[in-house]
Residue frames relative to the residue before (quaternion, step in Angstrom):
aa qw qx qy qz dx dy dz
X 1.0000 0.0000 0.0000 0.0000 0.00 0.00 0.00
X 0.5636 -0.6390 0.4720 0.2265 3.64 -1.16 0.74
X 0.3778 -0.6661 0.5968 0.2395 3.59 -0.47 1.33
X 0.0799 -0.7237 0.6810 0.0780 3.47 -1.18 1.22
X 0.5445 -0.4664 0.5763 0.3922 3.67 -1.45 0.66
X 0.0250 -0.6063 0.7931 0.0520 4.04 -1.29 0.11
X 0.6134 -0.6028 0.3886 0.3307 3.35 -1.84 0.37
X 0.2117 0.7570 -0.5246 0.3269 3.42 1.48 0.65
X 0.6289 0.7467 -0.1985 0.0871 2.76 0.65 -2.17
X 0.5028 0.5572 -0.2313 0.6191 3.43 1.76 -0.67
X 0.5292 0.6048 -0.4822 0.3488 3.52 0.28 -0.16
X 0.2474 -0.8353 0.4903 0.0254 3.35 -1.17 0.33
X 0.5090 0.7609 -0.3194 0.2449 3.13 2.00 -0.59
X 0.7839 0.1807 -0.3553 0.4761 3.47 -1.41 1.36
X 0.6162 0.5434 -0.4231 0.3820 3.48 0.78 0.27
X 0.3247 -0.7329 0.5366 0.2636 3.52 -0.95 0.65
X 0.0201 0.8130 -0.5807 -0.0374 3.43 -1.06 0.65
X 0.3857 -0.7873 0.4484 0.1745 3.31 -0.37 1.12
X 0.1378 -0.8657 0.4806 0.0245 3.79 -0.36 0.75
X 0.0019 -0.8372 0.5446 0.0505 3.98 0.58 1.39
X 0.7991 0.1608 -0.3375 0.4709 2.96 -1.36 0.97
X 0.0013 0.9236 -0.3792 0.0559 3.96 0.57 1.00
X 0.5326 0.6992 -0.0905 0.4682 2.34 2.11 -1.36
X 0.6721 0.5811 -0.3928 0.2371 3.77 -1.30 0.31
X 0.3320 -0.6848 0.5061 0.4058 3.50 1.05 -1.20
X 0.8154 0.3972 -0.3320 0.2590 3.68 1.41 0.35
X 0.7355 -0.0519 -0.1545 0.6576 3.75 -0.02 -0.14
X 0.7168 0.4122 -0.4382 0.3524 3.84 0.36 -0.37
X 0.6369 0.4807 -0.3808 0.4672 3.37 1.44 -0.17
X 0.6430 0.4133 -0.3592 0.5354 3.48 0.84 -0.27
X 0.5537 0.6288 -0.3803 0.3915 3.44 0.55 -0.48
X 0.7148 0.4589 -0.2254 0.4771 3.53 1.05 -1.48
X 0.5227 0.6117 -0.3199 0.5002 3.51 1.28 -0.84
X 0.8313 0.3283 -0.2863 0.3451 4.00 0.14 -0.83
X 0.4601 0.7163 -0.3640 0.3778 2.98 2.20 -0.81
X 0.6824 0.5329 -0.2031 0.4573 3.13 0.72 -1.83
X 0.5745 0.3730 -0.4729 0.5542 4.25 0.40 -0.53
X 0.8402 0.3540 -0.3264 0.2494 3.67 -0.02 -0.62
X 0.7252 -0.5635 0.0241 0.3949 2.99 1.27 0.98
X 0.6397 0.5005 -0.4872 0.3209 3.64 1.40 -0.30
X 0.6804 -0.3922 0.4419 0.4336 3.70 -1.84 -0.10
X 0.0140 -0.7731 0.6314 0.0582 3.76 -0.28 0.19
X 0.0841 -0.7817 0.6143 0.0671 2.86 -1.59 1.37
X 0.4279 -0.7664 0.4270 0.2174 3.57 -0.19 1.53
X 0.1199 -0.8243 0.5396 0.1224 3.81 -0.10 0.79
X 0.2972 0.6787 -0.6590 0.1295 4.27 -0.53 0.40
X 0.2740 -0.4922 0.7367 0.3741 3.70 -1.77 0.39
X 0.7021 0.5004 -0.4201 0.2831 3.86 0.37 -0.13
X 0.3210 -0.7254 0.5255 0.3077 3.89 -0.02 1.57
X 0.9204 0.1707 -0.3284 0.1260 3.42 0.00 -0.43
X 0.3031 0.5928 -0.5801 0.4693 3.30 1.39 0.80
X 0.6352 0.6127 -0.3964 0.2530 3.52 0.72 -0.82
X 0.6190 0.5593 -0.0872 0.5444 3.17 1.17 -1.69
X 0.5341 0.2245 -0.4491 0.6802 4.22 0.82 0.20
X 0.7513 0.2836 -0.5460 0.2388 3.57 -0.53 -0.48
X 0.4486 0.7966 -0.3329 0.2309 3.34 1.27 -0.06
X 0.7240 0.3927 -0.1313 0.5517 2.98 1.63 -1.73
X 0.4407 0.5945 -0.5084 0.4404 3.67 1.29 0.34
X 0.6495 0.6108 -0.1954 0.4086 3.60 1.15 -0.94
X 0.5885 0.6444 -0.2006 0.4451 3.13 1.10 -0.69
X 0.7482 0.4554 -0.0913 0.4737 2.60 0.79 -1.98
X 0.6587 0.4391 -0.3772 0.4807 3.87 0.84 -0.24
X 0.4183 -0.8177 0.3326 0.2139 3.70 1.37 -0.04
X 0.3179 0.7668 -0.4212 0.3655 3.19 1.92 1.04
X 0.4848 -0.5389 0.4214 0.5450 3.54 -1.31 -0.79
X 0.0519 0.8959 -0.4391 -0.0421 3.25 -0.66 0.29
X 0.0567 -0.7774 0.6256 0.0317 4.12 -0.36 0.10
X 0.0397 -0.7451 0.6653 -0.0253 3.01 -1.04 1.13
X 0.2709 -0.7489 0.5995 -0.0797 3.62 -1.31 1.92
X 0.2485 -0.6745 0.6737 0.1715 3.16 -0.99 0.84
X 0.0712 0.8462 -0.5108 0.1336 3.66 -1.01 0.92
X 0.2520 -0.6723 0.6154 0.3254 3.69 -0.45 0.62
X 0.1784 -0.7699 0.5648 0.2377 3.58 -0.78 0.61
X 0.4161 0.5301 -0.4510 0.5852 4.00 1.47 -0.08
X 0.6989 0.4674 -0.3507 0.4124 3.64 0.30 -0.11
X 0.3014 -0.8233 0.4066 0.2567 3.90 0.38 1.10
X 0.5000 0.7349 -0.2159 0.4040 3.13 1.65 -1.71
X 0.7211 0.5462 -0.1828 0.3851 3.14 0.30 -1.80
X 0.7065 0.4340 -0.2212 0.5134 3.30 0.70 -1.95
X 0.5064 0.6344 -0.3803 0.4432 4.11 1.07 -0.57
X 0.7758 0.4060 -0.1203 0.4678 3.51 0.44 -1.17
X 0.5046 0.6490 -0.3953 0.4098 3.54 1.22 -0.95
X 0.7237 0.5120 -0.1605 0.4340 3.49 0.84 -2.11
X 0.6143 0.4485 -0.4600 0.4581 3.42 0.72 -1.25
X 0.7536 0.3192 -0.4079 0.4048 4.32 -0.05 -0.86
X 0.6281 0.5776 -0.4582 0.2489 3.50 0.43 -0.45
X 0.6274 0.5359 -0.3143 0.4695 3.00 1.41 -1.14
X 0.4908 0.6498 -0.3982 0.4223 4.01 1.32 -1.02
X 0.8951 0.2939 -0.0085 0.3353 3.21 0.31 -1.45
X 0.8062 0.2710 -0.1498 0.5042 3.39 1.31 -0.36
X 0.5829 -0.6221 0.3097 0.4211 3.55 1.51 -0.10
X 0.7022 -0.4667 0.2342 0.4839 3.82 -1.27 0.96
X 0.3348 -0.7412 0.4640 0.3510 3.78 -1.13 1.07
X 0.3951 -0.6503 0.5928 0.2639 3.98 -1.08 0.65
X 0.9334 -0.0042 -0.0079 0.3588 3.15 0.14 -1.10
X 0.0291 0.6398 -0.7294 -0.2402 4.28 -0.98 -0.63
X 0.4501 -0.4529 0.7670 -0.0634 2.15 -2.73 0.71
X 0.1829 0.7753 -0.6034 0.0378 3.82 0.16 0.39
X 0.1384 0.7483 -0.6479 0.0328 3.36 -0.65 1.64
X 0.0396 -0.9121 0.3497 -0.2104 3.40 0.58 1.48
X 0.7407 0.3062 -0.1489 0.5791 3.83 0.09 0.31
X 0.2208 0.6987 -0.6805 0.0063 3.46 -1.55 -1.26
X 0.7088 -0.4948 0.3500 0.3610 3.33 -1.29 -0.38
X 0.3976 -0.8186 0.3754 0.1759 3.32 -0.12 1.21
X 0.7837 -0.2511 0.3199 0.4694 4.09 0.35 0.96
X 0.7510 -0.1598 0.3147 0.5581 3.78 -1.60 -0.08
X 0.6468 0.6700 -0.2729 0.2412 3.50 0.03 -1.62
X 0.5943 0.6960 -0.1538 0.3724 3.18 1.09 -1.15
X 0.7090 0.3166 -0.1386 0.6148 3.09 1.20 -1.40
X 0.3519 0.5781 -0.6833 0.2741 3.85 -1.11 0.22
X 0.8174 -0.3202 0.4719 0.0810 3.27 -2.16 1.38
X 0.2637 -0.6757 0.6573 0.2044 3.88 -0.56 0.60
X 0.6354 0.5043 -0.3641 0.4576 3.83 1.04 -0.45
X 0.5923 0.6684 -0.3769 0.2458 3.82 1.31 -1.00
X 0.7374 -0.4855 0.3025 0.3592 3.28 -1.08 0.89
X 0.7964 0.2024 -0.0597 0.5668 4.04 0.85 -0.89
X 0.0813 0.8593 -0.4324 0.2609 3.15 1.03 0.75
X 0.6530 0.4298 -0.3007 0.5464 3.74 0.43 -1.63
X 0.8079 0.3752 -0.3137 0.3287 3.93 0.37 -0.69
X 0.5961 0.6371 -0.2576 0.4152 2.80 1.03 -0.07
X 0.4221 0.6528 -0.1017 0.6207 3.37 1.78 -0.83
X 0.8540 0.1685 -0.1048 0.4810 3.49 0.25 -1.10
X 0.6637 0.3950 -0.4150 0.4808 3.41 0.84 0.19
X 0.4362 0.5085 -0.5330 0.5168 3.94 1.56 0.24
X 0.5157 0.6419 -0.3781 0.4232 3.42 0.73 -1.61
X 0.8245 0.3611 -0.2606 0.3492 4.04 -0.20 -1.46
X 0.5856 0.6482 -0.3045 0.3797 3.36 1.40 -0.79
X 0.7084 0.6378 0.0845 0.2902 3.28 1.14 -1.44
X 0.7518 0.1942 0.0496 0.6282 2.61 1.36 -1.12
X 0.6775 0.5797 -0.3385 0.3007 3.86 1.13 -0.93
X 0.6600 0.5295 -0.2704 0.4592 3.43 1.10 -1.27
X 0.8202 0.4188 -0.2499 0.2990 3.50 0.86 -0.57
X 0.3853 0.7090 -0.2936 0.5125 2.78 2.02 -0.53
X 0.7918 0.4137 -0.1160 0.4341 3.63 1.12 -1.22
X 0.7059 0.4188 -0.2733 0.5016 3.12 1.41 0.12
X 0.6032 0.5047 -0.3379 0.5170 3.26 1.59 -0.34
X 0.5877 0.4841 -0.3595 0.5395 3.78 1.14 -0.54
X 0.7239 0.5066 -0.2892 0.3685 4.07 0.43 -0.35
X 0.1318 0.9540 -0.0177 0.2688 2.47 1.65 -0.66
X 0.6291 0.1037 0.3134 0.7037 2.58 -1.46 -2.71
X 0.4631 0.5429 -0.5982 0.3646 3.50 -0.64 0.29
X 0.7684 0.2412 -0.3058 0.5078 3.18 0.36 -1.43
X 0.7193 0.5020 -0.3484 0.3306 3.72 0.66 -0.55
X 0.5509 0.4552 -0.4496 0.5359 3.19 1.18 0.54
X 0.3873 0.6743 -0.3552 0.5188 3.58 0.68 0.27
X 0.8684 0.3209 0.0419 0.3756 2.77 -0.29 -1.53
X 0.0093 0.9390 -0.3146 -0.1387 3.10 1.66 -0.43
X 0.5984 0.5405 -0.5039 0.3095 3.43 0.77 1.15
X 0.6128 -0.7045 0.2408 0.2649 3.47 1.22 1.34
X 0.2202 -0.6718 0.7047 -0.0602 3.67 -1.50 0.67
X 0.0360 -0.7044 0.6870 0.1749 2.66 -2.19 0.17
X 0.7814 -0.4719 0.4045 -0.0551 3.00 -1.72 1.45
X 0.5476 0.6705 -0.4996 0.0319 3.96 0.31 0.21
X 0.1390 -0.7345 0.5833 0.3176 3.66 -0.95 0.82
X 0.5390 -0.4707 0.6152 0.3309 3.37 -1.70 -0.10
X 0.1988 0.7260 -0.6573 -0.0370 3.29 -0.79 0.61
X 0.6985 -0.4688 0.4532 0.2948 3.36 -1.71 -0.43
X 0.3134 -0.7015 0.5481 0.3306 3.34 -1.02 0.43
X 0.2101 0.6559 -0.5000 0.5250 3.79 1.65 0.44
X 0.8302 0.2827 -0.3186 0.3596 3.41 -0.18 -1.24
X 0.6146 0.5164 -0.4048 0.4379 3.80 1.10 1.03
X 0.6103 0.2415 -0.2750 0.7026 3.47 1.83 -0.20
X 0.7066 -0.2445 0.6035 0.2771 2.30 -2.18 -0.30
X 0.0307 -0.8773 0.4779 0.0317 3.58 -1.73 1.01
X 0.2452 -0.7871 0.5004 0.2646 3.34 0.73 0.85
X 0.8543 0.1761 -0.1265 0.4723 3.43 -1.59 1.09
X 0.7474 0.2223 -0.1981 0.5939 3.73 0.72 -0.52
X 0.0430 0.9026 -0.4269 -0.0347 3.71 0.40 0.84
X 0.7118 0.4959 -0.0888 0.4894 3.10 1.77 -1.34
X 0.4375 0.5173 -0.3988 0.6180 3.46 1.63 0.22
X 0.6210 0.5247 -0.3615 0.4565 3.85 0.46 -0.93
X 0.8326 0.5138 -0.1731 0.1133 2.97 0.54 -1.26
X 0.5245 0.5166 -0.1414 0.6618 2.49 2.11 -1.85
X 0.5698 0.5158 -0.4623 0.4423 4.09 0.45 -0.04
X 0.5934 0.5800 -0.2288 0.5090 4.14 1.23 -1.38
X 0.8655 0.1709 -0.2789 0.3794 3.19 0.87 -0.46
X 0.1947 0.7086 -0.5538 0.3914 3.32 1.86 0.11
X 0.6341 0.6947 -0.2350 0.2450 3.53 0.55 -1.86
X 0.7143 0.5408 -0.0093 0.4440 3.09 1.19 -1.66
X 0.5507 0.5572 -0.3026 0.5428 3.28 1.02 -1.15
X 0.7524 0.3248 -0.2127 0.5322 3.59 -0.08 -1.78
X 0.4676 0.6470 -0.4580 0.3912 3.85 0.13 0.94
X 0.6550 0.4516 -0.0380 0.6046 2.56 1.26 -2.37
X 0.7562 0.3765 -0.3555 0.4001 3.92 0.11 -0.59
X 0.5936 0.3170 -0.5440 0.5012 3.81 1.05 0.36
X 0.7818 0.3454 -0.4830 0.1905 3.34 0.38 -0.48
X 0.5288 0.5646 -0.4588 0.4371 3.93 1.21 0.13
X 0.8810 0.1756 -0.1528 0.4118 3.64 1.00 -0.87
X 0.1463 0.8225 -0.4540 0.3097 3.09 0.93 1.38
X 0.4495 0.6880 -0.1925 0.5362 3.32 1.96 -1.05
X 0.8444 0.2663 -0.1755 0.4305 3.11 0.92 -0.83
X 0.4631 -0.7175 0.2698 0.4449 3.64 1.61 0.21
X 0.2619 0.7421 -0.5169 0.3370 3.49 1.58 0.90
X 0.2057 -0.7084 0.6582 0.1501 3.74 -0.86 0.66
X 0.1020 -0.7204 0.6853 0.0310 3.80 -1.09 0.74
X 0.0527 -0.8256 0.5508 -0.1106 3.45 -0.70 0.88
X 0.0496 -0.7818 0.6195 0.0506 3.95 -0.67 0.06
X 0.1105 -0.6234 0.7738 -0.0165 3.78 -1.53 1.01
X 0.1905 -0.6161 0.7616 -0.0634 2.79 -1.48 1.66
X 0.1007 -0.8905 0.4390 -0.0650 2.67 -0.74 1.67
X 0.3230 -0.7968 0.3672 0.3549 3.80 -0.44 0.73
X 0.7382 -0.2980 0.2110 0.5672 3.37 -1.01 -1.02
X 0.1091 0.7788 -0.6175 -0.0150 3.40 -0.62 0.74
X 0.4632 -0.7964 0.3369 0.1942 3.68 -1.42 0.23
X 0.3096 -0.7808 0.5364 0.0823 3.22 -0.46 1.37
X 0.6200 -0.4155 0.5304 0.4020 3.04 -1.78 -0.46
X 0.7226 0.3413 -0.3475 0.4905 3.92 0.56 -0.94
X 0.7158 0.2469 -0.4228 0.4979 4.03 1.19 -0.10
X 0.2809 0.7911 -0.5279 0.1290 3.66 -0.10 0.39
X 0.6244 0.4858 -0.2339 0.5652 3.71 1.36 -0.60
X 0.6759 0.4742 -0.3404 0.4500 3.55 1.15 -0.72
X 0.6815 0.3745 -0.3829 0.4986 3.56 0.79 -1.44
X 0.4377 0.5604 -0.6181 0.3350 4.31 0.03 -0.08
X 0.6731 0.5479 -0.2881 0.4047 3.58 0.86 -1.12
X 0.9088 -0.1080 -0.1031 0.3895 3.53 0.69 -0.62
X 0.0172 0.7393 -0.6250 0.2500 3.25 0.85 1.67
X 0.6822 0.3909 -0.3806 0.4868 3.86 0.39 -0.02
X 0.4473 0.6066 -0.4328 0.4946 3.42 1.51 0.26
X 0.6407 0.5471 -0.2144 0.4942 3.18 0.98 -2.07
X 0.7992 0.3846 -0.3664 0.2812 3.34 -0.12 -0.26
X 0.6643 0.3796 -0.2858 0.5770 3.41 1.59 0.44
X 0.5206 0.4932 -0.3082 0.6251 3.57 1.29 0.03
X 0.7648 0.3562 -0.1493 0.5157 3.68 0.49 -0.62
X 0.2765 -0.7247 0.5874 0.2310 3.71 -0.66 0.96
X 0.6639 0.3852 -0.4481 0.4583 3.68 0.76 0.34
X 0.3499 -0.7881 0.4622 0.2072 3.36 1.39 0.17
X 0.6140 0.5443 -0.2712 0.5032 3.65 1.20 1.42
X 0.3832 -0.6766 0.5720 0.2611 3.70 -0.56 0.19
X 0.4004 -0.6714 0.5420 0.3085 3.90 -0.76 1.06
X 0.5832 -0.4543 0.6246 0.2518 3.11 -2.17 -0.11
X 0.4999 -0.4291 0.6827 0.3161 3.21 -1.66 -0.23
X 0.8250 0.1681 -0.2529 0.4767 3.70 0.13 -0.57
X 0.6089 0.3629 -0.6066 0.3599 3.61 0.67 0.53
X 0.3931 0.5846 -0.5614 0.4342 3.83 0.92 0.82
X 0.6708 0.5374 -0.3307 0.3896 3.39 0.98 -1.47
X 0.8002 0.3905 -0.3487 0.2926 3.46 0.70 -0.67
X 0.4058 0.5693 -0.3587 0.6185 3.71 1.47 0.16
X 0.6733 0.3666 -0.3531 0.5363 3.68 0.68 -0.41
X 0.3957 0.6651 -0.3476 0.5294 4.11 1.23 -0.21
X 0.9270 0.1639 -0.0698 0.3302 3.13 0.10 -1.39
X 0.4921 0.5627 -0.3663 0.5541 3.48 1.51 0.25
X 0.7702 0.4758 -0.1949 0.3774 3.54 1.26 -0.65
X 0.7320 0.5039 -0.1503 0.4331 2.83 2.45 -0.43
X 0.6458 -0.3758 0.3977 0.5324 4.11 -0.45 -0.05
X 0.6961 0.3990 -0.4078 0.4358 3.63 0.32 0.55
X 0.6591 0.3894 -0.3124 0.5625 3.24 1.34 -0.08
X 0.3821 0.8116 -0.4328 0.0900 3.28 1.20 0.25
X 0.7155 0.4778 -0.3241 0.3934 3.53 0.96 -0.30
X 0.5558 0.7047 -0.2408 0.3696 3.53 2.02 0.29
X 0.0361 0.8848 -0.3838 0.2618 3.45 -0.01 1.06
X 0.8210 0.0094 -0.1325 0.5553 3.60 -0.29 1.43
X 0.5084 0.6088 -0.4544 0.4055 3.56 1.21 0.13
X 0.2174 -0.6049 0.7301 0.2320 3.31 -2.19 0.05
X 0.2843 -0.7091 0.6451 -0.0089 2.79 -1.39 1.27
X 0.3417 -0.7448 0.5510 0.1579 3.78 -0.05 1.71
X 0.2864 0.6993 -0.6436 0.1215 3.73 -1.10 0.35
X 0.0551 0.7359 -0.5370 0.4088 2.90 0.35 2.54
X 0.4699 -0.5548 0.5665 0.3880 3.77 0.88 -0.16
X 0.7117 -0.4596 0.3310 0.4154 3.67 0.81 0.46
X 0.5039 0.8054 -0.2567 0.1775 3.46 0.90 -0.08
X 0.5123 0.6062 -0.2316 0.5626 3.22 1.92 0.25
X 0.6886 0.4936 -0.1639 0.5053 3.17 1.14 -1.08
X 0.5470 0.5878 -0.3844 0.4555 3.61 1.28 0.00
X 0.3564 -0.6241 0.5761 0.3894 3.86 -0.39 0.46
X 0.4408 -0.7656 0.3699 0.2876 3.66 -0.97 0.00
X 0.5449 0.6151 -0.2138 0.5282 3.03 2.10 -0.29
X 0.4569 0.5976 -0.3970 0.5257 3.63 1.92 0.76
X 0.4282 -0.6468 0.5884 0.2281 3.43 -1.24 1.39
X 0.6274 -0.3218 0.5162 0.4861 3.31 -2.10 -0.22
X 0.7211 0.3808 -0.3850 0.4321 4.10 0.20 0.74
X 0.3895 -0.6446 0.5006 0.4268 3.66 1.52 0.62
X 0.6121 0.5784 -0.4765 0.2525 3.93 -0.36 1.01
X 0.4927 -0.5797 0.4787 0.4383 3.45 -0.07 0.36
X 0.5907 -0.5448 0.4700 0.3650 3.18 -1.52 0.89
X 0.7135 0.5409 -0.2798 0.3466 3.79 0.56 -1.29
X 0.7070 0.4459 -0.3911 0.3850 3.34 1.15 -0.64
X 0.0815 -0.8841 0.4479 -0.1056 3.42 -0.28 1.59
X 0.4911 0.6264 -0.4409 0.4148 3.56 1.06 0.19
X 0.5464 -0.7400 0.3275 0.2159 3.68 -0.50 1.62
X 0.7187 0.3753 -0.2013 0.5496 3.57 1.18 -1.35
X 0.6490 0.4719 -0.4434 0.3994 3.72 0.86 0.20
X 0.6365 0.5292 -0.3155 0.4639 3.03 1.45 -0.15
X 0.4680 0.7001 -0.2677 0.4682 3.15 1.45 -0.77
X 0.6567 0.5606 -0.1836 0.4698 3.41 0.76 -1.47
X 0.7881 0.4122 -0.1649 0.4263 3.66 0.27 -1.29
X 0.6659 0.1445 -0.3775 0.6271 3.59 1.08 -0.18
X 0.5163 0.3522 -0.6562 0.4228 3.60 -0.24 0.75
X 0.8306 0.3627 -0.3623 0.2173 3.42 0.26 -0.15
X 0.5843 0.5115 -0.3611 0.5163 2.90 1.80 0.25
X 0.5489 0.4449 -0.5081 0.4927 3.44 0.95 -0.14
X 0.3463 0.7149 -0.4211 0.4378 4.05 1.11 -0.19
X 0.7597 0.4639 -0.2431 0.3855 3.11 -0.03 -1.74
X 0.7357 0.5367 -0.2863 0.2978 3.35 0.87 -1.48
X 0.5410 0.6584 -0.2316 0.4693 3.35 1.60 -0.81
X 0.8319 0.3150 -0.1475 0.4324 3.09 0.87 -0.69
C-alpha cells in the first residue's frame, strides 16, 4: 500500500532539532517555541547566555523538551563537540534551524566605492555564512551516520535575490547562503538530508520594532499584502520544511515576503509602473479595479 502524508505528518515528536541562533525574541525564538509544541526536543543554540536563558523561559513555558547550549557557532571545533554530546545525551540530530547572522548595525550599510569597504564586506561575508556553514556541515555528518536522515533549513534573505545598494555584503553573503543550500541537497541527498532556504522579507522583531513603526506606511505600498511579517509566520514555514510534509522538498527557496518579490519595483503605491504616465489611463484602471471589487 502507498504511504500517504496525514495531518500528523507535521509532527515532530522525538526528534531533535537543533535551533542556531535561538536567542533574540525573533524568528529563531519563535521558531524554537512552535518547534518544541510540535513535539520535537529542541536544542536552543546562542554564545549569548542571556538571550539564551529568555529563550529558555519561552520553552518552558510551551511545556516541551527542550535544552538550551551556549556555543560559538564561528568556532567549527566547538560546533564539532556541541553535536558529538547532544547526540550522547539527547539522541541522533533530525533536523537545524540556522538563524545566524543579519545585518550588522550602521556598519552594514557603506558604498562599495567607500574607503573601508573590502572590510567591511568580509566581516558581513564571515558573519553570514561561517556559523552556518559550520553547523550545517556537522550536522549532515551526524546524519549521515546515523543514517536515518534530516532536514536542513537556513533563513535567508529576500536581498539575497536583488540587488542592495549600500548593503552589498549582506546581499551577497545572503546570494550565496542561497547557493550553498542548493549544493547541500544536491551532495546530501544520497544521504536523505533535505536542504532548504527562506527568503525572508521585512518582518518584526523585537531589536526592529522602533524602526519598522517608521515605515509601515511604506510597507503597505512595497508589500502586496500591504503589512510587515511576524516572527512566527517565518516559524511556521520553518515547521513545514523541517517536517514529513515537506518531505519530497529539497534545495528550494521558499519566499515569505508578504508578496514582495513578485512586485516589479518600478510600481507606485497604485500598482502602475512608474512610466505609465498618462492621467486618464490611469484613471481608467483603478476605476476598474475598484469596479471589479464591487462586483
Amino acid at each position: 500500500m502507498t504511504e500517504l502524508l496525514t495531518p500528523t505528518s507535521i509532527r515532530l515528536d522525538g526528534r531533535v532539532i537543533l535551533v542556531a541562533g535561538a536567542g533574540g525574541g525573533g524568528i529563531g525564538s519563535a521558531s524554537a517555541g512552535l518547534l518544541a509544541q510540535a513535539g520535537a526536543t529542541v536544542i536552543a543554540i546562542d554564545r549569548d547566555a542571556a538571550a539564551g536563558a529568555a529563550v529558555g523561559a519561552e520553552l518552558e513555558a510551551t511545556g516541551g523538551r527542550f535544552r538550551v547550549v551556549g556555543c560559538d557557532l564561528g568556532d567549527a571545533a566547538q560546533v564539532r563537540a556541541m553535536v558529538a554530546d547532544v547526540e550522547a545525551t539527547e539522541g541522533p540530530v533530525r533536523g537545524v534551524l540556522n538563524v545566524v547572522g543579519g545585518m550588522q548595525g550602521v556598519e552594514q550599510f557603506a558604498p562599495l566605492l567607500a574607503p573601508e569597504s573590502d572590510r567591511i564586506f568580509r566581516k558581513i561575508i564571515d558573519v553570514n555564512l561561517g556559523p552556518t556553514f559550520n553547523s550545517s556541515v556537522e550536522a549532515a555528518r551526524a546524519m549521515a551516520r546515523h543514517g536515518l536522515g534530516g532536514s536542513i533549513v537556513q533563513i535567508a534573505s529576500a536581498t539575497g535575490l536583488a540587488g542592495m545598494a549600500y548593503g552589498g555584503g549582506y546581499g551577497a553573503a545572503k546570494a550565496a547562503l542561497l547557493n550553498l543550500t542548493r549544493t547541500m541537497a544536491v551532495e546530501w541527498g544520497r544521504y536523505a538530508v533535505r536542504t532548504n532556504a527562506i527568503a525572508v522579507g521585512m518582518i518584526r522583531t523585537a531589536q526592529s520594532q522602533a524602526a519598522v513603526k517608521e515605515v509601515e506606511e511604506a510597507a503597505r505600498i512595497a508589500i502586496p499584502l500591504g503589512r510587515v511579517g511576524r516572527s512566527d509566520e517565518i516559524a511556521g514555514a520553518v515547521l513545514f520544511l523541517l517536517s514529513d510534509l515537506a518531505a519530497y522538498v529539497t534545495g528550494a527557496t521558499l519566499s515569505v515576503d508578504g508578496g514582495s518579490m513578485a512586485r516589479a519595483p518600478y510600481n507606485d503605491g497604485d500598482n502602475l509602473p512608474v512610466f505609465v504616465n498618462d492621467p486618464s489611463l490611469r484613471a481608467t484602471v483603478k476605476r476598474l479595479d475598484a469596479e471589479a471589487v464591487k462586483n
